[in-house]
N, C-alpha and C positions, 0 to 999 in steps of 0.2 A: 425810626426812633433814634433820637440824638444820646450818643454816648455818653455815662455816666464821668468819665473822664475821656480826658482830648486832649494828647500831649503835636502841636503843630509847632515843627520844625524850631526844636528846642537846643538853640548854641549857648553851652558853658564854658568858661574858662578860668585857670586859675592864677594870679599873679604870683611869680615865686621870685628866688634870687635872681636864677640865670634866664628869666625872660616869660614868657607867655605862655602857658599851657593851654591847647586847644582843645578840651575834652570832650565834649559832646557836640556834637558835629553835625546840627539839622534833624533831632532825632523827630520820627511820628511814631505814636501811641497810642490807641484808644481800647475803653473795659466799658463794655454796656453793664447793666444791672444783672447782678446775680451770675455773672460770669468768670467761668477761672481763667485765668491770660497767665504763660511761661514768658520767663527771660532770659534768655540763654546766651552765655557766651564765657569769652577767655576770663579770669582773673584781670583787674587795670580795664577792661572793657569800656568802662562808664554806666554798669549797671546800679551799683551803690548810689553815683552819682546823681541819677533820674529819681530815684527813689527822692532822694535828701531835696530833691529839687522840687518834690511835689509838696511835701511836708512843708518845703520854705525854711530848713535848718541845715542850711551849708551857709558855713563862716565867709562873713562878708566885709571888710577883706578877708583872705587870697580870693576867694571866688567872686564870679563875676558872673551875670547871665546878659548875655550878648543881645540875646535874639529869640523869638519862637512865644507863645502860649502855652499854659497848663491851664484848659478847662474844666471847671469841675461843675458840673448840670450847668454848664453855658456861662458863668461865670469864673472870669481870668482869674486865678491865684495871687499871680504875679503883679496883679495891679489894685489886689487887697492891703488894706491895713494892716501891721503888727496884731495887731484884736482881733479884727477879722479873722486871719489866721490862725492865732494862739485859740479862739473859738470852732473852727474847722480841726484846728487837732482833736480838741478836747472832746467834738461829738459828733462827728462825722468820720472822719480817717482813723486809722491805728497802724501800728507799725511794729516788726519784729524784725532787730538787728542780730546779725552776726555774734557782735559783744557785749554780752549783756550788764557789763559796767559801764556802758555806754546811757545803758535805760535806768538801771538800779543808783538810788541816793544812799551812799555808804554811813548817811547817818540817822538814819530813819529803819525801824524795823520792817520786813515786809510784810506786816499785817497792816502797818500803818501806811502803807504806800499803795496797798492794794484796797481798803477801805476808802481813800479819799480817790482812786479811779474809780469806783463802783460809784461811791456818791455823785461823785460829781457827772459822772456819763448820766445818773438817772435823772438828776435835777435837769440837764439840757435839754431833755424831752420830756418834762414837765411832771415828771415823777418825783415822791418823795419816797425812802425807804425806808424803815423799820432798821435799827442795828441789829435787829434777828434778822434782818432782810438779807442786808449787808454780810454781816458774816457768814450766811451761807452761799451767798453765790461766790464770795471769797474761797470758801473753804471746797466748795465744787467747783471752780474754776483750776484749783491746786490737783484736784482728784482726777481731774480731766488729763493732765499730765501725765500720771501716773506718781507724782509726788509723795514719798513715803511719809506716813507721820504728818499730814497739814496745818494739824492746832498746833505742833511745836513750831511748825516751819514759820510759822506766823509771826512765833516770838523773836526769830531770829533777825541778823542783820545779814546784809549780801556778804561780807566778809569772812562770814560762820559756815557760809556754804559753798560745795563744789564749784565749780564753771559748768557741768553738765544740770546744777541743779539751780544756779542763777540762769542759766538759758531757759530752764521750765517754768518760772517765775515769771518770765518778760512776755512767752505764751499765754501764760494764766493770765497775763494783765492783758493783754489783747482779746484771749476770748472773754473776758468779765465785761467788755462794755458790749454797746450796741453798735458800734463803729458800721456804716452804710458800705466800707472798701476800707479791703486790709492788704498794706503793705508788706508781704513776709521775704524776707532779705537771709537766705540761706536760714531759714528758723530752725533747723534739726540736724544742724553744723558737729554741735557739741554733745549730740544723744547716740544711746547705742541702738540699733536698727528695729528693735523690740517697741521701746518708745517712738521713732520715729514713724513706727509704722500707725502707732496710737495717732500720734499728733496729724498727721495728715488726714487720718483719717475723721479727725475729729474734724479738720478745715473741710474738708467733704461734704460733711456732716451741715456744718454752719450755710455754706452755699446752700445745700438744697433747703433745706425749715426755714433761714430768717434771708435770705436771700441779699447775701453779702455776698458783693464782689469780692477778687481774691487777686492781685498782683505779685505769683511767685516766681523771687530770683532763686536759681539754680545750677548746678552743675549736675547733676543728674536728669539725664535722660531717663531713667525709669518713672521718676517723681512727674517729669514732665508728660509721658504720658501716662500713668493712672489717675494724674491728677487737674489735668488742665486741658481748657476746650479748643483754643488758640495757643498760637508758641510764635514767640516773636526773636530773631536773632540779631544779637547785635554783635558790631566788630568795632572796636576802634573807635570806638564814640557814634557809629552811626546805625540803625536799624537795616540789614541785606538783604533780610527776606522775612516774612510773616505768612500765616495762613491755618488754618482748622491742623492741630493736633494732628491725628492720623494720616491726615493726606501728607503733610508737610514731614514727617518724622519717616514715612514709607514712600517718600518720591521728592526729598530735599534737588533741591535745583540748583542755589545757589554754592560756587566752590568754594565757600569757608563752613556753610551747612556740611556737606557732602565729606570735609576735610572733617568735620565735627563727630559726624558717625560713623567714618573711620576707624576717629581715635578712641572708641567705645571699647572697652578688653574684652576679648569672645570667651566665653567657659565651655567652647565646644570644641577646644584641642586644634585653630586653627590659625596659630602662630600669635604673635605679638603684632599689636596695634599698630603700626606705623607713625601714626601724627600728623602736623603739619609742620613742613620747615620754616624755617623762620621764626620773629617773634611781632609781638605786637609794636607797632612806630612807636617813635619818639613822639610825641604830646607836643616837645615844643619845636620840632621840626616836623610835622606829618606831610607823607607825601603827597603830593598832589593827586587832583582825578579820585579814583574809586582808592581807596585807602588800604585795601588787601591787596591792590595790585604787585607789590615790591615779593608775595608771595604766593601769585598764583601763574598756575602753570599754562591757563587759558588765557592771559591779559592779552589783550590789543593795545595796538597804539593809541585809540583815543581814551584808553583804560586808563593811560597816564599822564591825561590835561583836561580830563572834563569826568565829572561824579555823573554815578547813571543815576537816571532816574528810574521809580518804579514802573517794571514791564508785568504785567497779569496774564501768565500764562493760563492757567483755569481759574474759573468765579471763586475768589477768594484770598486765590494764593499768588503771593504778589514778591515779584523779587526784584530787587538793585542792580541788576547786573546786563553786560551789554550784549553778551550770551543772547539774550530772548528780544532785543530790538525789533526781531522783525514778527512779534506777538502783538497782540492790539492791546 
């Protein structure tokens, strides 16, 4: 069965002052239906970036897409129309950033911001609502957060409320449509772990009943295993290794994986983390060859003129590295 998305060998980059930014670096992706997929990696990674890239809202200029496909049920993103597009957001994809004055119009109340998503998601699938319709899936999309008080919150604007409680705003507009694949981009950044525990679990929740895909970026390993079926890692703009949750997270292969669950903090009294040395390259100088080589303590010489390609050491589990060359 063909992947609901299909990100093949997708190069970004961005034009700045001092020269060329090389940020995503050949990446491969794919979410079949009704599946949860991690994205794991450093800060500057190029995970934000993949995101903005599916959507088709990274700023053009600085950015620039070089190279690679985003398929979405077999047709290219990237060689849609503005419309086309602007219509794929509107009733197909959704999205939860980081910032939610990123998502939130500072001059619009959020009842009124969150009735013209409801309407408008039901109109693209050929529904009309009732404004009793409307306001309740409003007003239970708010509840689902755990949002205190939703009929005032309604009257408000994003600048009357917290950053913990505009972050729950931008979830509530995500779970209010019917979006087929949701893009959540650190969505529970800005909550205290009580709610978080809600919001994830509500995304749980959404997967199994209406059978939405789920693209979650993270920094947590916990999130990623109670919550996702695949975990994909990226470094440095490039995907290292991928494969099934469990297997991958209790038998990481690749040495920036293996450097990643290192740097995990133990609460079982058995010292401090150590990390990984180094930091991530320069963008506009990146090294050649495999791109963590300048930081790994396993490199070879051809580590540092030629990028691996993917090796499969078990059915599934697929890593970048020159380590497993001699696997099929």
């Amino acid at each position: 069965m063909d992947p609901l998305l299909a990100i093949n060998d997708l190069y970004v980059g961005f034009r700045v002052f001092e020269g060329h930014l090389r940020v995503l670096n050949g990446v491969w992706l794919d979410v079949r239906e009704g599946e949860r997929v991690g994205l794991v990696g450093e800060t500057g990674c190029g995970k934000t970036t993949t995101v903005k890239s599916i959507l088709r809202v990274l700023p053009t200029p600085p950015a620039r897409i070089t190279g690679g496909r985003i398929l979405y049920h077999g047709k290219d993103i990237l060689k849609m129309t503005r419309r086309q597009t602007a219509m794929l957001r509107r009733h197909e994809l959704t999205a939860i950033f980081q910032d939610p004055l990123q998502s939130l119009n500072p001059v619009f109340t959020i009842g009124t911001q969150l009735r013209d998503i409801v309407k408008d998601s039901a109109i693209g699938r050929g529904h009309r609502l009732s404004r009793r319709q409307i306001e309740s899936r409003c007003l239970e999309a708010l509840r689902v957060t755990g949002m205190p008080d939703p009929e005032r919150i309604m009257t408000n604007y994003p600048a009357q409320l917290s950053g913990g409680m505009r972050q729950r705003v931008c979830i509530a507009e995500a779970l209010s449509t019917n979006a087929r694949l949701m893009l959540a981009d650190e969505p529970t950044t800005n909550l205290d772990v009580t709610i978080q525990d809600q919001i994830l679990r509500k995304l749980d929740e959404l997967v199994e009943q209406q059978g939405v895909s789920v693209v979650m970026i993270t920094h947590s390993m916990g999130v990623v295993r109670d919550l996702t079926q695949r975990v994909n890692i990226m470094y440095a703009g490039t995907i290292v290794e991928s494969g099934p949750t469990r297997v991958l997270l209790e038998s990481p292969m690749h040495p920036y994986t293996q450097g990643l669950m290192a740097s995990v903090p133990k609460l079982t009294g058995e010292g401090i983390s150590e990390g990984i040395p180094g930091r991530i390259p320069n963008y506009l100088d990146p090294p050649s060859g495999c791109r963590f080589h300048p930081r790994c303590e396993h490199r070879m010489e051809i580590c540092e003129t030629s990028a691996p390609p993917f090796y499969e050491p078990d059915e599934g589990h697929r890593v970048a590295c020159y380590l497993y060359r001699g696997t099929p």
